[in-house]
Backbone as CSV, one residue per row, in Angstrom:
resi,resn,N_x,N_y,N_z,CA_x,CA_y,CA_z,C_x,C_y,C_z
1,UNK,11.849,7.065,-36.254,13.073,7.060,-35.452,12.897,7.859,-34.177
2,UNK,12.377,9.042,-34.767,11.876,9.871,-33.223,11.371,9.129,-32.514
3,UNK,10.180,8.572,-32.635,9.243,7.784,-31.807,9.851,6.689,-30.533
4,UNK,10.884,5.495,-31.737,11.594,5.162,-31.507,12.390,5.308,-30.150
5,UNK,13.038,6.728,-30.079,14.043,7.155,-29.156,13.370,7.629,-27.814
6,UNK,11.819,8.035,-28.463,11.450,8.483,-27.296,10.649,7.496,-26.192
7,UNK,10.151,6.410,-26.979,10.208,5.141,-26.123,10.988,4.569,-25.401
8,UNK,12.474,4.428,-26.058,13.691,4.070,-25.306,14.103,4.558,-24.021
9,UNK,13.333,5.989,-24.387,13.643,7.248,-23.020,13.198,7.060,-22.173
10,UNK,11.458,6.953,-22.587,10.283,6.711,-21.524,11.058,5.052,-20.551
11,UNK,11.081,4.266,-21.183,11.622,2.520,-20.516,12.369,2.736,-19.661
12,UNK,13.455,3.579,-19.872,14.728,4.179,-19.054,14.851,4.839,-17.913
13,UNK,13.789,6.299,-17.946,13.376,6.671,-17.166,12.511,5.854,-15.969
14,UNK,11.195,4.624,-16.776,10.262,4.053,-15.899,11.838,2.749,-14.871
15,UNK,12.664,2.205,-15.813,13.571,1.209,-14.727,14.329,2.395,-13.585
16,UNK,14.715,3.280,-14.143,15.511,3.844,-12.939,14.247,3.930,-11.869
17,UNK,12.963,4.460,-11.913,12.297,5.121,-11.181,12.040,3.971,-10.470
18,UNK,11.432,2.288,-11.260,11.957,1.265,-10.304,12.687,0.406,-9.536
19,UNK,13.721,0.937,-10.200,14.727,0.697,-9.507,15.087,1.276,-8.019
20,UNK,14.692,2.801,-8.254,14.467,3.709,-6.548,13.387,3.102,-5.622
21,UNK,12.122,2.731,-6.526,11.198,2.266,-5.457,11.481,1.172,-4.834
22,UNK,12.511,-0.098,-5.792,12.795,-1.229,-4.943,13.644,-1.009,-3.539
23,UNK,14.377,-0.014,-3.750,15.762,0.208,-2.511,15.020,0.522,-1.653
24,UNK,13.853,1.642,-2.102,14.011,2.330,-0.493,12.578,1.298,0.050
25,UNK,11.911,0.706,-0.339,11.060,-0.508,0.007,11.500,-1.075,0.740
26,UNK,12.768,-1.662,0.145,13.337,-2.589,1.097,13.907,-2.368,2.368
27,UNK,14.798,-0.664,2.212,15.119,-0.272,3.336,14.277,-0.026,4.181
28,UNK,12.860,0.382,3.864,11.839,0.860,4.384,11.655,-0.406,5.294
29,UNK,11.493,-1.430,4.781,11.200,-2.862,5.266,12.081,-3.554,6.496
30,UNK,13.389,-2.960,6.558,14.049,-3.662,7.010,14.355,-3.187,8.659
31,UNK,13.373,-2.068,8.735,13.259,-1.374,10.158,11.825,-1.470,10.305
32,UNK,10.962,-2.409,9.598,9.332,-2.237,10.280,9.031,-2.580,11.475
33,UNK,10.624,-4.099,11.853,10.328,-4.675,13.194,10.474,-3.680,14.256
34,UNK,11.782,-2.807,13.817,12.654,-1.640,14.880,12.158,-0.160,15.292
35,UNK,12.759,0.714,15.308,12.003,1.950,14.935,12.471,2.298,13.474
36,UNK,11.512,2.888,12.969,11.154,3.952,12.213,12.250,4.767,11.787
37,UNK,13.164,4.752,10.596,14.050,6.527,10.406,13.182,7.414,10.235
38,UNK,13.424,8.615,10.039,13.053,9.065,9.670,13.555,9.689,7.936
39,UNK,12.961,9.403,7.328,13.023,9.546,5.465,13.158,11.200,5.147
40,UNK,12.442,11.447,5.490,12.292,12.841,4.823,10.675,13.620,5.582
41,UNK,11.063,14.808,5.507,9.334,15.541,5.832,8.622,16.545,4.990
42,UNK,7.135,15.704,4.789,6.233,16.156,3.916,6.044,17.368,4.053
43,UNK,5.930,17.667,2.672,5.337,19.194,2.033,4.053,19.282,2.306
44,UNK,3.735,20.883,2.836,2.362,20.935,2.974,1.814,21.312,1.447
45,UNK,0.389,20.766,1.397,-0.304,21.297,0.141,-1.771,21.847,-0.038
46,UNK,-2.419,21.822,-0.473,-4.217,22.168,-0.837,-4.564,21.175,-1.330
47,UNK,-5.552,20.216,-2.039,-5.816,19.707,-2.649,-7.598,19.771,-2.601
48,UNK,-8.156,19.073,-3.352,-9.567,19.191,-3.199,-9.865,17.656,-3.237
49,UNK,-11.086,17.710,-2.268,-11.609,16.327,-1.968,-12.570,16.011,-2.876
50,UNK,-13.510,14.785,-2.396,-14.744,14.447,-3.082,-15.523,15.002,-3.605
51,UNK,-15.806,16.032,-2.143,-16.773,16.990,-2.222,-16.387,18.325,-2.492
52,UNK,-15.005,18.804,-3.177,-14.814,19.797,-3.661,-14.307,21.005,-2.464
53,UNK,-14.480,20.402,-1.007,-13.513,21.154,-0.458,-12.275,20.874,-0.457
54,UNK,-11.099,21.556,-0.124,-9.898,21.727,-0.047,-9.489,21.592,1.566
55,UNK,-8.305,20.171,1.358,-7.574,19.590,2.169,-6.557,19.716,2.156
56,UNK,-5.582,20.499,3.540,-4.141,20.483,3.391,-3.433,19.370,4.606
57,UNK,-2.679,19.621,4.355,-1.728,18.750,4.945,-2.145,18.598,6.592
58,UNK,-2.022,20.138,6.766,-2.425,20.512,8.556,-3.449,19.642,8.821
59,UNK,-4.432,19.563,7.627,-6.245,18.845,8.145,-5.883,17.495,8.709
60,UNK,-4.654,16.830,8.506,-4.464,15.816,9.055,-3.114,15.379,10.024
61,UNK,-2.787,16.403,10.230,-1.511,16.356,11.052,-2.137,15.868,12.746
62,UNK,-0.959,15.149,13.163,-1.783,14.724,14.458,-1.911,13.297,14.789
63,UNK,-1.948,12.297,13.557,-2.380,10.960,13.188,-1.280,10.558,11.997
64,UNK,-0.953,9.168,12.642,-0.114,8.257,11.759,-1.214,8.296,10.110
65,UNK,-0.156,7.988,8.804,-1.115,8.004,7.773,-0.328,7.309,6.635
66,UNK,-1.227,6.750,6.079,-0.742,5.744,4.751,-1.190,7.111,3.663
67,UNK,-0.110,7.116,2.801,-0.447,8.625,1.423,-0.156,7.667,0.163
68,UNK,-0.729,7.608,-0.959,-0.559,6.833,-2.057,-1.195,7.371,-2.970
69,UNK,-0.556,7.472,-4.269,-0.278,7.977,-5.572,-0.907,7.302,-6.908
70,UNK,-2.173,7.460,-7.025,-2.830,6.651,-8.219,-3.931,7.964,-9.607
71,UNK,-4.157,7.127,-10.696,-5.119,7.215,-11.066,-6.001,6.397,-11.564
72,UNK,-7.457,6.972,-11.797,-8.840,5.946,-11.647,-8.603,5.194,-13.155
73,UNK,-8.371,5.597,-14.003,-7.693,4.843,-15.488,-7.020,3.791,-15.447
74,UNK,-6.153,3.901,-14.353,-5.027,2.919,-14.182,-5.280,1.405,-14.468
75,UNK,-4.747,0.699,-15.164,-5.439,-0.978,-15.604,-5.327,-1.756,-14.879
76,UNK,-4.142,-1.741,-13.738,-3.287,-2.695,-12.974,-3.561,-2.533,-11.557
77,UNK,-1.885,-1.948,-11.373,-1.627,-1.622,-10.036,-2.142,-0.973,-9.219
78,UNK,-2.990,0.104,-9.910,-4.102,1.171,-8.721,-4.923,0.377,-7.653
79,UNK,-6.083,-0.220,-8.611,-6.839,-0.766,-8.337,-6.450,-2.342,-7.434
80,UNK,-5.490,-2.310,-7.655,-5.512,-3.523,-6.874,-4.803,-3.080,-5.597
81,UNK,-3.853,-2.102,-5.427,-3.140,-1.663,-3.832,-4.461,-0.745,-3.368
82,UNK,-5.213,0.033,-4.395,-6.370,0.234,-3.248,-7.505,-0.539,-2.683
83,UNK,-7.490,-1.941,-3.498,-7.951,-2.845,-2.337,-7.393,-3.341,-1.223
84,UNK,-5.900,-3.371,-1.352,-5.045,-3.985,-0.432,-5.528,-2.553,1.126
85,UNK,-5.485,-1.636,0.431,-5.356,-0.648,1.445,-7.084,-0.316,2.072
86,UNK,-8.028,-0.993,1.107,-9.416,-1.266,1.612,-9.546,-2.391,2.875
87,UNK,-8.381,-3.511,2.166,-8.960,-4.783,3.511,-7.839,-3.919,5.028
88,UNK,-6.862,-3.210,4.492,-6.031,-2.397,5.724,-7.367,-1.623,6.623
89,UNK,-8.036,-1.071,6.082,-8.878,0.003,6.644,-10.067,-1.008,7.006
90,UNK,-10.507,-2.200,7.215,-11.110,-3.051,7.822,-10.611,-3.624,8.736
91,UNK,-9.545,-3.716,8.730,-8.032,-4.526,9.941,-8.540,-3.166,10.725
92,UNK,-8.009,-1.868,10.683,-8.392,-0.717,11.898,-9.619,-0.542,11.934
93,UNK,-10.497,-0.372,11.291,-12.228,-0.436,11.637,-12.057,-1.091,13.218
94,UNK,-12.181,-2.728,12.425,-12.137,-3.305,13.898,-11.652,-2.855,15.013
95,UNK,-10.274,-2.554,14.822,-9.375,-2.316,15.980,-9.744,-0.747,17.018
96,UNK,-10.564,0.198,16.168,-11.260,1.050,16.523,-10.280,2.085,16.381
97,UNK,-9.513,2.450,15.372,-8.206,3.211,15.197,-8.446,4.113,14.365
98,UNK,-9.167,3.688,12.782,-9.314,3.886,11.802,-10.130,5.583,12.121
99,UNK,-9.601,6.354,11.242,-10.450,7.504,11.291,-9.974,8.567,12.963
100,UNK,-9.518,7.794,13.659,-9.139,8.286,15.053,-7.573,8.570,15.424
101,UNK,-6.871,7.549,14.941,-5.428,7.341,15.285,-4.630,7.714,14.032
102,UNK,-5.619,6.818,13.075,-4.996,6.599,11.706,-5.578,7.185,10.387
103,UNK,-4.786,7.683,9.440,-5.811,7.599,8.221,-5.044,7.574,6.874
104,UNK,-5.824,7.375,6.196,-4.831,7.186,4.600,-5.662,8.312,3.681
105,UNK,-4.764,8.625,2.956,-4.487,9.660,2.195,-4.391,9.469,0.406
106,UNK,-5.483,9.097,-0.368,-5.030,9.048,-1.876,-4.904,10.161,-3.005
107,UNK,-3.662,9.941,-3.569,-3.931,11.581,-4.647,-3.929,11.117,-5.690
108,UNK,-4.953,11.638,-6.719,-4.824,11.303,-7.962,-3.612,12.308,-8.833
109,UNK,-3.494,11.657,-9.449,-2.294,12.638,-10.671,-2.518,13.278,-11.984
110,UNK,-4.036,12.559,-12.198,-4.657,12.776,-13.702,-5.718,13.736,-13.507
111,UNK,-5.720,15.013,-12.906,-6.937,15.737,-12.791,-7.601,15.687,-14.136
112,UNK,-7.425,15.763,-15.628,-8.013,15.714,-16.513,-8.929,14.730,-16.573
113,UNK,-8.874,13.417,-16.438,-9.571,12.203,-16.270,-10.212,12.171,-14.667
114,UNK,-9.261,12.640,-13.936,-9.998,12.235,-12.493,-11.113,13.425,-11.800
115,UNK,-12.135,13.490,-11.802,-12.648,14.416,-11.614,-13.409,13.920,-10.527
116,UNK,-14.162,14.876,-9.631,-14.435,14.294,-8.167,-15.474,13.494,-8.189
117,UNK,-16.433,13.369,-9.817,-17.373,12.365,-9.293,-16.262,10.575,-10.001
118,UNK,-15.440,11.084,-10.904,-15.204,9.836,-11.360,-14.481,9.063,-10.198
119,UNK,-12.947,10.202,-9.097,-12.860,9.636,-7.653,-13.527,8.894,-6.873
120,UNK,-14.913,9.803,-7.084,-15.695,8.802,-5.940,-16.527,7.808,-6.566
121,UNK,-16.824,7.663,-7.737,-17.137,6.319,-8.401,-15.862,5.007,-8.146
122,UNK,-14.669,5.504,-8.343,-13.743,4.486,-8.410,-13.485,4.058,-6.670
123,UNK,-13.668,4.985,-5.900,-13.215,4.909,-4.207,-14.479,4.067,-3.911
124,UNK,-15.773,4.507,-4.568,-16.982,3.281,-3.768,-16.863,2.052,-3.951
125,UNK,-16.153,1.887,-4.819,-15.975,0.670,-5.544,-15.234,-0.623,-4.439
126,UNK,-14.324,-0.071,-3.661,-13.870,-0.501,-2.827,-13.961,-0.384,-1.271
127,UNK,-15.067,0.449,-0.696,-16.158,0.332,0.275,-15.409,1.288,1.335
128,UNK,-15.039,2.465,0.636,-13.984,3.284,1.089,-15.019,4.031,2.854
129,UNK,-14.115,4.266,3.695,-14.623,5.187,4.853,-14.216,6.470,4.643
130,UNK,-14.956,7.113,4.192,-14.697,8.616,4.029,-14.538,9.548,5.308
131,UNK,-14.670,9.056,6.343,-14.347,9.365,7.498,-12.548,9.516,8.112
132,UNK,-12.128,8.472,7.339,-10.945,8.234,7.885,-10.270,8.362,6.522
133,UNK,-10.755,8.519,5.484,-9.337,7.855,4.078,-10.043,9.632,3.110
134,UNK,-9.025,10.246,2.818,-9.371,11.062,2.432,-9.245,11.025,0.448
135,UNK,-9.564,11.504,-0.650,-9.348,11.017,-2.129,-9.311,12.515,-2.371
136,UNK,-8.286,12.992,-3.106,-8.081,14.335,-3.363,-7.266,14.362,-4.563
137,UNK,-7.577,15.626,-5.593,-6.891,15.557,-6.680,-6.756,17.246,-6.911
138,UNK,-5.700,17.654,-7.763,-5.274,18.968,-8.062,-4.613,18.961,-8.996
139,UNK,-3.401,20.608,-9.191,-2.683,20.590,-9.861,-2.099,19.453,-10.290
140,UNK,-1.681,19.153,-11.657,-0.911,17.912,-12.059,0.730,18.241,-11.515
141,UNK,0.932,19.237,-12.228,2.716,19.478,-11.748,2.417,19.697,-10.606
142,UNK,1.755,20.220,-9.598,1.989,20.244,-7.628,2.027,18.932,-7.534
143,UNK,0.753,17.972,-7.608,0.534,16.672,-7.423,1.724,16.081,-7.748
144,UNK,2.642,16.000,-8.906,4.158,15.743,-9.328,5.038,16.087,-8.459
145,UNK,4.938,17.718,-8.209,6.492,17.674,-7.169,6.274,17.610,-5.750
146,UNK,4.671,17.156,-5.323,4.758,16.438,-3.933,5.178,14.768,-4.356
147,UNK,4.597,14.309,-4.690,4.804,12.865,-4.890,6.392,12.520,-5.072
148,UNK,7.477,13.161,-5.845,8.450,13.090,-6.345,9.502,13.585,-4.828
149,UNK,9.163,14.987,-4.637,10.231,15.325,-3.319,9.801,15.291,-1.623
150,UNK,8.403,14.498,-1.769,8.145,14.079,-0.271,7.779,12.735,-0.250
151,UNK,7.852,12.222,-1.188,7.880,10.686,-1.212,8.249,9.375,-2.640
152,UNK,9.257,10.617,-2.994,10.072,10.139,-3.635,9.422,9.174,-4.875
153,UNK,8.307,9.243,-5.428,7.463,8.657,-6.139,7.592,9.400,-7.916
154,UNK,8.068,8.993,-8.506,8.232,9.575,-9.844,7.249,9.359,-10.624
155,UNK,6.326,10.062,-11.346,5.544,9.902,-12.376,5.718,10.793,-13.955
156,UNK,5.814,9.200,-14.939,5.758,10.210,-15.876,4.270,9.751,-17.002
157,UNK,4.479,10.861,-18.233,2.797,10.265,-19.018,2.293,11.770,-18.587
158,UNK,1.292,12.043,-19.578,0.119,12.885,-19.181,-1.074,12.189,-19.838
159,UNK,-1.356,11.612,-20.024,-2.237,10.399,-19.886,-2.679,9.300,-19.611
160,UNK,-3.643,8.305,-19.075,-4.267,7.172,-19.371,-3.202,6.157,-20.098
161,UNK,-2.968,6.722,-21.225,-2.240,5.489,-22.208,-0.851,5.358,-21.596
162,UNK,-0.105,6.134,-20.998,1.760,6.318,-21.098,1.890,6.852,-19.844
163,UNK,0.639,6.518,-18.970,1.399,6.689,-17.316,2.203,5.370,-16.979
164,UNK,3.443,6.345,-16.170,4.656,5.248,-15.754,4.791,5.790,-14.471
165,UNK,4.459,4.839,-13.079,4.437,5.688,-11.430,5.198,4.647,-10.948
166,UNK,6.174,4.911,-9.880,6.240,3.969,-8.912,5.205,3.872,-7.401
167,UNK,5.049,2.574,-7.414,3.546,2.524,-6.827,4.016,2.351,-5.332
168,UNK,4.759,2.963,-4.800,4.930,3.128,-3.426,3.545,3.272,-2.579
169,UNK,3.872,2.964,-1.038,3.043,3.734,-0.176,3.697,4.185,0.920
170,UNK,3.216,5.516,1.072,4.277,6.315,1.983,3.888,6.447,3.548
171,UNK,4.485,5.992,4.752,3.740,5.852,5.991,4.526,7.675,6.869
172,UNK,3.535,8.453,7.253,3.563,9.628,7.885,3.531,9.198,8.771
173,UNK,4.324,10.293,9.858,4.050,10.098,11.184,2.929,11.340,11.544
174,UNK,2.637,11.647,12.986,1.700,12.739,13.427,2.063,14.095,13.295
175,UNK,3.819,14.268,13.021,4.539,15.364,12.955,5.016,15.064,11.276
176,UNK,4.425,15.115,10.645,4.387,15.009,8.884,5.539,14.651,8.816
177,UNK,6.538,13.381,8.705,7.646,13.017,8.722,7.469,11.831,7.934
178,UNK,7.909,11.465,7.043,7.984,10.232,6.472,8.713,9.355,6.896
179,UNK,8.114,7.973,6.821,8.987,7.485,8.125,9.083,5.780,7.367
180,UNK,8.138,5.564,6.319,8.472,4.602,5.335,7.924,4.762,4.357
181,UNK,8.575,3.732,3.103,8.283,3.721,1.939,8.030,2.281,1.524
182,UNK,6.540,1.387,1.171,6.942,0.537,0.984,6.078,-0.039,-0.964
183,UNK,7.148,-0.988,-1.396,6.685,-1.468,-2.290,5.068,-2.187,-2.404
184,UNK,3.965,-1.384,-2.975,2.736,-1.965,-3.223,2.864,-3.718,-3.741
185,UNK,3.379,-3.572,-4.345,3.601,-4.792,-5.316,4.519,-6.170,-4.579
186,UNK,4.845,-5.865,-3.456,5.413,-7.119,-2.331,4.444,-7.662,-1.421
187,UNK,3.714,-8.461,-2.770,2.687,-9.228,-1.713,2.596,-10.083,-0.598
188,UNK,4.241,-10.664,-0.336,4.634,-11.246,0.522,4.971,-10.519,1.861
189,UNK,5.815,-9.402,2.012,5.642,-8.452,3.321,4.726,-7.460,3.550
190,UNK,4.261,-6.767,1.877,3.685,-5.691,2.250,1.750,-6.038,2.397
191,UNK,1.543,-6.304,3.370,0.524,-6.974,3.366,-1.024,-5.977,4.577
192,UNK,-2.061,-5.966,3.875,-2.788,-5.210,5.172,-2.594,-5.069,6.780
193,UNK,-1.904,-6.746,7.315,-1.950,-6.952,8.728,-0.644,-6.242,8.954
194,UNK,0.436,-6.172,7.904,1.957,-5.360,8.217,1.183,-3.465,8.040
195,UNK,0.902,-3.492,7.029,0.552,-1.527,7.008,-0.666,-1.519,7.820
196,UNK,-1.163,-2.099,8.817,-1.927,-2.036,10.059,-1.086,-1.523,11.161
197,UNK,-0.309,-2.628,11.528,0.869,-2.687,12.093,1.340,-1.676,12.628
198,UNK,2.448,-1.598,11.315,2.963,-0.126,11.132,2.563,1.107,11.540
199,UNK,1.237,0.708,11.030,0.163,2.650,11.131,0.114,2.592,12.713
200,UNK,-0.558,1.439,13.597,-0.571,1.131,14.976,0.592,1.796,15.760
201,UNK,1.822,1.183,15.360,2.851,1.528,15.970,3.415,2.912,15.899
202,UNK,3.184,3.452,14.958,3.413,4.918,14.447,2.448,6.090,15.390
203,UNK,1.314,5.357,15.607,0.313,6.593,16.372,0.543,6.318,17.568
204,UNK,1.246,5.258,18.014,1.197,4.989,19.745,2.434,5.810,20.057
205,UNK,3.457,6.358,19.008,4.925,6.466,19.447,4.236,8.081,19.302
């Protein structure tokens, strides 16, 4: 019966949390043509990279930035928006932006499982520029109450088996401002040539 209830809880908790990611997606969406609100502004943090140095917020202030919320376990949705956000970072390659104007930002949530060589096993995988896209993992509860109160991203689970995230991606401006939120999983708008776009328009303003 316990078990029971606490499944019911977990389901409950995961619809509300998608339920938030659909709204503000959409709202997010519905000013990509216009300007930009502004959402809310990011928390600074520490985190540690690939290579075990420590990245804060400042290291990238300056440059428009895609920030997104995964772990390397993940069966589904990870792996597939960080390809979406691999063919994005080939759209700016070209454009000569990538790493200069722009950059994206991934945090893992599972430091237990994610450790910096398993990061960078899962990031090669998808032909990542370490120049421009940074992969950083830390505290689990910091990693939680950035994700949750600077980009509104709820995660629950402390494992592999019973992680429940909304798979947002959050667009920064150069003055750490969040400025959208959009649904990973809208393969119809949210698409590399739109979070190109976006990132474009964000570093020119």
């Amino acid at each position: 019966m316990h078990t029971l209830k606490r499944y019911k809880w977990t389901w409950l908790l995961l619809l509300i949390a998608l339920g938030l990611a659909v709204y503000l997606a959409v709202n997010s969406l519905s000013f990509a043509k216009s300007k930009l609100p502004v959402i809310g502004e990011v928390q600074d943090f520490s985190l540690e990279n690939v290579d075990g140095k420590q990245v804060t917020l400042a290291d990238t202030q300056g440059k428009a930035r895609l920030v997104y919320f995964f772990f390397t376990e993940c069966p589904d949705v990870c792996p597939i928006t960080t390809y979406m956000l691999s063919e994005t970072q080939d759209l700016l390659e070209k454009e000569g932006s990538f790493g200069k104007d722009v950059e994206f930002i991934s945090i893992s949530f599972d430091p237990k499982n994610d450790t910096r060589e398993a990061i960078k096993t899962f990031a090669d995988r998808f032909h990542v520029n370490y120049d421009g896209w940074y992969f950083l993992r830390g505290d689990q509860e910091q990693v939680r109450k950035l994700a949750a109160d600077s980009f509104k991203v709820l995660i629950y689970g402390d494992n592999k088996d019973n992680f429940a995230h909304a798979n947002l991606i959050g667009l920064v401006d150069r003055d750490n401002q969040l400025r959208g939120l959009y649904d990973a999983g809208d393969s119809e708008n949210v698409t590399p040539e739109f979070l190109a776009d976006a990132l474009n328009k964000l570093a020119r303003n």
